[in-house]
C-alpha positions in Angstrom: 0.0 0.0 0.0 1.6 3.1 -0.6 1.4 5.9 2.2 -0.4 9.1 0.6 -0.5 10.7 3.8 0.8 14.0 3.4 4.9 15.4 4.3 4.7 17.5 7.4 6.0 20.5 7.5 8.8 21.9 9.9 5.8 24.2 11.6 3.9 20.6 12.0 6.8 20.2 14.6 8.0 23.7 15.7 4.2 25.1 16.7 2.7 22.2 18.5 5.8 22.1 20.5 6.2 25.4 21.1 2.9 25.7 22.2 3.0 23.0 24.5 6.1 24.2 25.9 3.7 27.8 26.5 1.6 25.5 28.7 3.9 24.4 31.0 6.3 27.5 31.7 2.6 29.5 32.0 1.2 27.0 34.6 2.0 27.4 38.6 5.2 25.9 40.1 8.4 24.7 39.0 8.0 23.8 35.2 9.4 20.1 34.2 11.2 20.3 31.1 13.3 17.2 29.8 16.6 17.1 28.6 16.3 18.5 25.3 13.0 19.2 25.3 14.1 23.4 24.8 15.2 22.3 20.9 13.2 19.5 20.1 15.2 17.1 20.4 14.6 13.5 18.6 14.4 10.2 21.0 13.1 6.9 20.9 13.3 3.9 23.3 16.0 3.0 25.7 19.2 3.5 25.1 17.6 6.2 22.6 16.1 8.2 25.0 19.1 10.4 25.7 20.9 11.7 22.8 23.7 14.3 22.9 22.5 17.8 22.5 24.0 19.6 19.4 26.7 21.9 19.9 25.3 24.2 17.5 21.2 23.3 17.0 20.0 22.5 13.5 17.6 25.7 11.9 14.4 24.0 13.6 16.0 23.3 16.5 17.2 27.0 17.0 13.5 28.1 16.1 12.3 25.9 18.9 15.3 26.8 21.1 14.7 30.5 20.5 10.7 30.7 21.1 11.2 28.4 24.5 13.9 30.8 25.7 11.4 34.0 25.0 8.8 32.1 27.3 11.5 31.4 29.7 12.6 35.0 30.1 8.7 35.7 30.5 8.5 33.6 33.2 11.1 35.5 34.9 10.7 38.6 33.8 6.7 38.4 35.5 6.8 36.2 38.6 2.5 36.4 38.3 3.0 33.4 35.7 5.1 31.3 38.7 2.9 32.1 41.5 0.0 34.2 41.1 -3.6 32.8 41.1 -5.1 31.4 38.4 -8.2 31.0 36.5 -8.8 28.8 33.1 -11.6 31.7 31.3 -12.0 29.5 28.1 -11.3 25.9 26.9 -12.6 23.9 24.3 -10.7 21.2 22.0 -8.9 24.2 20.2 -8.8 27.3 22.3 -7.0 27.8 25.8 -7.3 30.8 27.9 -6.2 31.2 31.2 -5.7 34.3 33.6 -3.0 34.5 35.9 -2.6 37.5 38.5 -1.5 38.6 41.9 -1.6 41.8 44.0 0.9 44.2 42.5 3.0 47.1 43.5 0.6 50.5 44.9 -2.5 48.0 45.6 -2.8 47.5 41.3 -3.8 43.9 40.1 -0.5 42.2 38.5 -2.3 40.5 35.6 -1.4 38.1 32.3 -3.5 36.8 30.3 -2.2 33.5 28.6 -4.1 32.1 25.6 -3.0 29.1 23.2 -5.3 27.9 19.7 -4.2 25.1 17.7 -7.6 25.3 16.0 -8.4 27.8 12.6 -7.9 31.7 13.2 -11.1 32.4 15.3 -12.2 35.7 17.8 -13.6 35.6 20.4 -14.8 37.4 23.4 -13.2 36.6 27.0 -15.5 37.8 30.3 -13.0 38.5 32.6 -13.2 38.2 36.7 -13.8 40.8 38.7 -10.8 40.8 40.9 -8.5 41.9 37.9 -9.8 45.2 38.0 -10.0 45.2 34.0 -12.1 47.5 32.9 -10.5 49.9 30.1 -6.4 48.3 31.1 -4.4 48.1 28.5 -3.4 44.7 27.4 0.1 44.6 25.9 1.7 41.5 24.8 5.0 39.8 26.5 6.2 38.9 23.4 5.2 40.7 20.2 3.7 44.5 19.8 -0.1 43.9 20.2 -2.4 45.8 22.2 -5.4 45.1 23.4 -8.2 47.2 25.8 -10.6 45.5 28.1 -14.2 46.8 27.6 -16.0 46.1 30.6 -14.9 43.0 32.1 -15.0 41.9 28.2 -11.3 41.4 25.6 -11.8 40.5 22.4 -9.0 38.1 21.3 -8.4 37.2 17.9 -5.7 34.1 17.3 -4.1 32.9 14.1 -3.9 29.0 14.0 -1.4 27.8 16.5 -0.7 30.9 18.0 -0.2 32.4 21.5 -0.1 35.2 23.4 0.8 36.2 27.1 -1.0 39.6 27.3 0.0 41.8 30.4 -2.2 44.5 31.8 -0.5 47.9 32.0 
């Protein structure tokens, strides 16, 4: 039988990956990352399980390598995403959304707003808590230039397939 199943691509590997790697350094606690894990790197069974890490990473791997440690210098750079609380505002088999937040310097709401969609580019409308205070704040993201303003306890959030955003209020 021959296989018609179609080549993957390298962003069949690089987003899903990415984005799982999003999850875990935007959840509570001490993140658990494997050997490796920070470039992608290939494994199979024992003795397989542990190959060398490249001294200089492959073009995917440095993609992977690259995004991971922008997350990484998220995480430290906002301690909320460590140990604030947390809320999950919006899950469905595509489409992740989670709030974290903790009281801030001068009594104001430390707040970041994590969301992940492995789905088709979709918008949609997040309701908010009340205890983030976020009614006309500025949501400005961690890692690119986009800008969003709460409405209410309302933010409209538009994602492009396999995309995510750590969006911290200002």
């Amino acid at each position: 039988a021959e296989n018609t199943s179609p080549t993957p691509s390298r962003w069949d590997v690089i987003n899903p990956l990415t984005m799982a790697m999003a999850f875990v350094l935007t959840l509570p606690g001490v993140p658990l990352v494997y050997m490796g894990d920070e470039l992608g790197l290939g494994g199979s069974n024992d003795p397989d399980n542990r190959r060398l890490l490249p001294v200089t990473p492959a073009t995917d791997q440095a993609e992977i390598l690259r995004r991971v440690r922008e997350l990484g210098r998220a995480r430290r750079d906002h301690p909320v995403l460590a140990i604030g609380d947390r809320r999950e505002l919006w899950q469905d088999d595509d489409l992740y959304v989670q709030a974290r937040w903790m009281a801030g310097a001068n009594s104001k709401v430390d707040t970041v707003i994590v969301a992940m969609n492995k789905g088709d580019t979709r918008t949609v409308t997040i309701t908010l808590p009340p205890e983030l205070a976020a009614d006309g704040r500025t949501f400005r993201s961690i890692l690119s230039d986009r800008v969003l303003t709460a409405n209410g306890n309302q933010l409209e959030l538009s994602l492009a397939s396999w995309e995510y955003v750590l969006l911290r209020a200002e």
